[in-house]
N, C-alpha and C positions, 0 to 999 in steps of 0.2 A: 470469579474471573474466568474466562473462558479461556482452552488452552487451545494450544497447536501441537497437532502430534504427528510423528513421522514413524513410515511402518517400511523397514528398511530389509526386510530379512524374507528369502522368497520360502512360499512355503506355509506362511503363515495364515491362519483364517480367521476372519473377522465376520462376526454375527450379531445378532439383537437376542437378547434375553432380558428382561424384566425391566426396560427403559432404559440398559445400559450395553455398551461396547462391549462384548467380551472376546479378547484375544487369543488363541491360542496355536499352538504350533506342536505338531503330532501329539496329537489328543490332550496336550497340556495346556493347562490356561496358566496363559502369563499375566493377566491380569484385566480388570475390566473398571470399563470410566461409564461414569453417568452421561447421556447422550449429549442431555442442555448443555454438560460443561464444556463441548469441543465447538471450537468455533472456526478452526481449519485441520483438514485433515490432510499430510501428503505422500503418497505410494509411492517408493522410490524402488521397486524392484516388481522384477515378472514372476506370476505365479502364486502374488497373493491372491485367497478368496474373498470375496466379501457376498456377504447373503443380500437378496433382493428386500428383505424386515431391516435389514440396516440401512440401505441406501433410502428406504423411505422415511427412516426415522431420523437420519441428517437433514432429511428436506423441509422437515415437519419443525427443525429445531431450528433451521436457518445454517445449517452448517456448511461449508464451503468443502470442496473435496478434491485436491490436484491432483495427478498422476506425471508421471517422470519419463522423460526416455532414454535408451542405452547413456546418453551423457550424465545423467542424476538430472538433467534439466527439466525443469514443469512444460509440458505438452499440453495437458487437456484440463479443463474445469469440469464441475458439475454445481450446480447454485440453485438454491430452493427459491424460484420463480415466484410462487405466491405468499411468500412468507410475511404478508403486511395487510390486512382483512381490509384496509381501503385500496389496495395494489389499481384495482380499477380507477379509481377516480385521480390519484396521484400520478397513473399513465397517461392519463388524459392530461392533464394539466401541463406533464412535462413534454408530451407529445407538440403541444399548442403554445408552447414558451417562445416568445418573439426576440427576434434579433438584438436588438436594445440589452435586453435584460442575460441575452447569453453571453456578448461581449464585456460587460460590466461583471456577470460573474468571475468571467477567464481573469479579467485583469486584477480584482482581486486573489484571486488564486494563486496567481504568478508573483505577486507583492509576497503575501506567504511561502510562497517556495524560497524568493531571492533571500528574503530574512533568515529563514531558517540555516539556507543555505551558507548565510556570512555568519551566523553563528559558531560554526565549524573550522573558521580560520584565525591565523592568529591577529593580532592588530596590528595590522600593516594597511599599507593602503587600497590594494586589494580589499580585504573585508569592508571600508573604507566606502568604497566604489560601488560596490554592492548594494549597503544602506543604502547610497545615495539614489541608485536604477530600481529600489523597490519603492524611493519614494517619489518617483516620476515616471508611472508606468500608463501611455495611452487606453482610452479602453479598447477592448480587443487585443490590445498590447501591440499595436499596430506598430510600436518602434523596434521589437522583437527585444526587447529589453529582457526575454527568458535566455534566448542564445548567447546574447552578450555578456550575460552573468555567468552561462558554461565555459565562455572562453576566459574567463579569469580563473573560476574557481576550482576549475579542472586539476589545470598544472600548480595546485596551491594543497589542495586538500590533503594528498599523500604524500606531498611534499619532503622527500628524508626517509619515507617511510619503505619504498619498496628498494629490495635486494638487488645490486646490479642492473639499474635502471640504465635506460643511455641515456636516456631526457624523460623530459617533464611528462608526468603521465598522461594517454590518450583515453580519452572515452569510447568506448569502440565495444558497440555489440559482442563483435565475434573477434575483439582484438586481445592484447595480453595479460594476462594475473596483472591485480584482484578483477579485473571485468569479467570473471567467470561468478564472480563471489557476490560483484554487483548485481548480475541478471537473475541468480538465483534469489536475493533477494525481494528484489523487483518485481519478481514475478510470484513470491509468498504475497508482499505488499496489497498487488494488483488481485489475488482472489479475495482477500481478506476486505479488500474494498468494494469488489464485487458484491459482495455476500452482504454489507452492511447497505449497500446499498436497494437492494431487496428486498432488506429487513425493513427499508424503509418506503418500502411500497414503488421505487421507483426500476426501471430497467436499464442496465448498464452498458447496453448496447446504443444507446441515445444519448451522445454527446453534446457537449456545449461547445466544446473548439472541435477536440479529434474526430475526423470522418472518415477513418480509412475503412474503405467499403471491405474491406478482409478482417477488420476487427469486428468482435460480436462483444467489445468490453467499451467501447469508447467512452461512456462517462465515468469508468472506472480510472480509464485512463489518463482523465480531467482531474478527478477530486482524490487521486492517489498525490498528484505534483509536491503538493507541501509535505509532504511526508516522506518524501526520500531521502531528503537527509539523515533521517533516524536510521536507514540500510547505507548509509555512508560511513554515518558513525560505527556503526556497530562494524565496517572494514575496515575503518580511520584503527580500532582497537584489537582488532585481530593481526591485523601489516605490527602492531608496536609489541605483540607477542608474538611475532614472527610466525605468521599464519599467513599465508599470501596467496593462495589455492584452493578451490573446492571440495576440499579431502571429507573427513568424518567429522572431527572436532568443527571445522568452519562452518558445514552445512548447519551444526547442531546449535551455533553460535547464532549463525543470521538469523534461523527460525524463529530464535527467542525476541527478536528486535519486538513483533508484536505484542510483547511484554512492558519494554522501556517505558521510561516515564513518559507523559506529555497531557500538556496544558492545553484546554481548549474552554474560551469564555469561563479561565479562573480556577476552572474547575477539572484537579491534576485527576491524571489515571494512567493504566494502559493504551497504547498505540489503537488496539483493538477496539477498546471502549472509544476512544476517538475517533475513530473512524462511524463510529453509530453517530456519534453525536453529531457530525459534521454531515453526514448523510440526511441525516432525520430537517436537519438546517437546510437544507438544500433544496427538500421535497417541501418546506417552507417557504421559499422563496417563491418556487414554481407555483404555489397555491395562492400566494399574495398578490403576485403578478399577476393569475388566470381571474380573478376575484378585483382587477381594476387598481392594485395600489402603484403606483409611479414606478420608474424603475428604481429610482435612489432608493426609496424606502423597501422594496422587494428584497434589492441586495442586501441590505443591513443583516437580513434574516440568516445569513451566511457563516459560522462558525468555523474557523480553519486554524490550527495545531500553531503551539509555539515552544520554544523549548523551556520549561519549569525552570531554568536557571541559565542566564545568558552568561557563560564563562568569559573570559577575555586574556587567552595566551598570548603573552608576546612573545616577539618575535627578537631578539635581542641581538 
C-alpha cells in the first residue's frame, strides 16, 4: 500500500540511494523507504534538502510531492506528468471530450459526493433530504443540487462537536476551527488525486465542470468531490477527541485519511487505491466516448467511492 509521509523537521535531508528514500539529519539517517511505496510526500518546514536523484525518482514512481507555507498549509505540488506510457493518446481523448458526456460525468459525481456526504449524519431528516437531492440530480447538475446539500449538511456534520461555538458551523475557506483542519485535508486529498490521475495518463489541469483559469488542478478538483467526506470524517473524529485545530497530532491525523477504508465497484481498499481506481474509470469514459460509444454508455465507465459500511446514528 502506498504511504503518505510528512518531513516536518528543518534541516533534514532527503536523497536516493539504491531505489529508496533515505532520510537523514546531521549526518544521521533516520531511516529509509522504498521509492514505489510513497505515494504522497509533504514538506512542512524550511530548509529541508532534497537531492535532484530523488525528485526524479518520485516522478518515475508516480509520486506526488506538496510543500507547506509559514501556515503548515500546502502551497505547491510537484506531479509526475508522464507517468502512464499511453499519457498521449489519453490527452487526446480527454482534450476532445464533448459537452454531453462532461455534464453527465459532473452530475454523477455530485450524486456520489451528496451520498457519501448523508452518510456522515445522523437519521434525521436532513440526511433524509440528502438521499433524496442525490437521487434527482439534472445533468450538469443544473439544479445546483451540490450547494443545496452544503447548506444542510454543514450546520449538521459537527453538529455538538465544536467547543464554544455560537452557532451552527460555517464553511469558510479562511474562516474558524476545524476549517483550518478541513483545508489541510483537502488540499492532501487534491494532490493525492492529482497524482492518480497521471497515473492514469490523463492531466489534471482539464476539467470537466471547474474552469478556474488560476487552477493548473481542475479535474483533480472534479473527481476529488466524493471523497471529501473521508477528510470530514476523519475531523467529525478528531472535534469527538477534542482536537479542533491544526496542531501536530491533527495534521498527523488527516494525513492518514488516505489510508481509510473505501469501496469502489465492490472492491474495498484504501482511499489512495481509490482514487487509481476512479481515475483509471475516468480516462475510460473519455476513450469510449472519443471511440463513438453514446454518452449513457461512456458514463457507466465511471467508478466513484462509497462508504464500505453505511452506519445510521440516530439522532434521539
Amino acid at each position: 500500500m502506498k504511504r503518505t509521509i510528512e518531513v516536518s523537521t528543518r534541516g533534514t535531508q532527503l536523497s536516493l540511494a539504491n531505489s529508496r528514500l533515505v532520510i537523514q539529519r546531521e549526518g544521521i539517517i533516520l531511516g529509509n523507504i522504498p521509492i514505489e511505496d510513497i505515494g504522497v510526500l509533504v514538506l512542512d518546514s524550511t530548509g529541508i534538502e532534497l537531492s535532484s536523484g530523488a525528485l526524479r525518482a518520485f516522478a518515475d514512481a508516480g509520486c506526488a510531492l506538496l510543500s507547506c507555507d509559514d501556515r503548515h498549509h500546502p502551497n505547491g505540488m510537484f506531479l509526475p506528468l508522464v507517468a502512464n506510457t499511453l499519457h498521449a493518446e489519453r490527452l487526446r481523448f480527454q482534450v476532445f471530450a464533448n459537452d454531453p458526456l462532461k455534464r453527465n460525468l459532473w452530475s454523477k459525481i455530485i450524486a456520489s459526493k451528496i451520498r457519501n456526504q448523508s452518510a456522515l449524519l445522523a437519521c434525521t431528516g436532513t440526511r433524509k433530504r440528502l438521499t433524496r437531492l442525490a437521487q434527482d440530480i439534472k445533468s450538469g447538475d443544473k439544479g445546483n443540487s451540490e450547494a443545496q446539500a452544503g447548506r444542510f449538511y454543514w450546520p449538521m456534520v459537527f453538529d455538538g462537536m465544536i467547543e464554544d461555538s455560537p452557532g451552527p458551523f460555517l464553511r469558510r475557506r479562511a474562516g474558524a476551527p476545524p476549517n483550518d483542519l478541513l483545508n489541510y485535508g483537502y488540499a492532501v486529498l487534491r494532490a493525492a488525486t492529482a497524482r492518480a490521475l497521471c497515473a492514469s495518463g490523463l492531466h489534471p489541469g482539464l476539467g470537466i465542470h471547474h474552469q478556474n483559469r488560476y487552477s493548473g488542478y481542475c479535474l483533480a478538483d472534479d473527481l476529488m468531490e466524493p471523497f471529501r467526506p473521508w477528510v470530514d470524517k476523519r475531523v467529525q473524529d478528531l472535534l469527538k477527541d477534542g482536537i479542533g485545530e491544526l496542531n501536530k497530532e491533527g495534521k498527523k491525523a488527516v494525513l492518514e485519511v488516505l489510508t481509510d477504508e473505501c469501496t469502489v465497484s465492490d472492491a474495498l481498499g484504501p482511499v489512495l487505491s481509490a482514487l487509481d481506481r476512479s481515475a483509471s474509470s475516468l480516462a475510460r469514459c473519455f476513450e469510449a466516448s472519443a471511440k463513438g460509444d453514446p454518452t449513457s454508455k461512456s458514463v457507466k465507465h465511471l467508478l466513484l467511492p462509497k462508504w464500505p459500511r453505511l452506519s445510521c446514528v440516530r439522532d434521539d
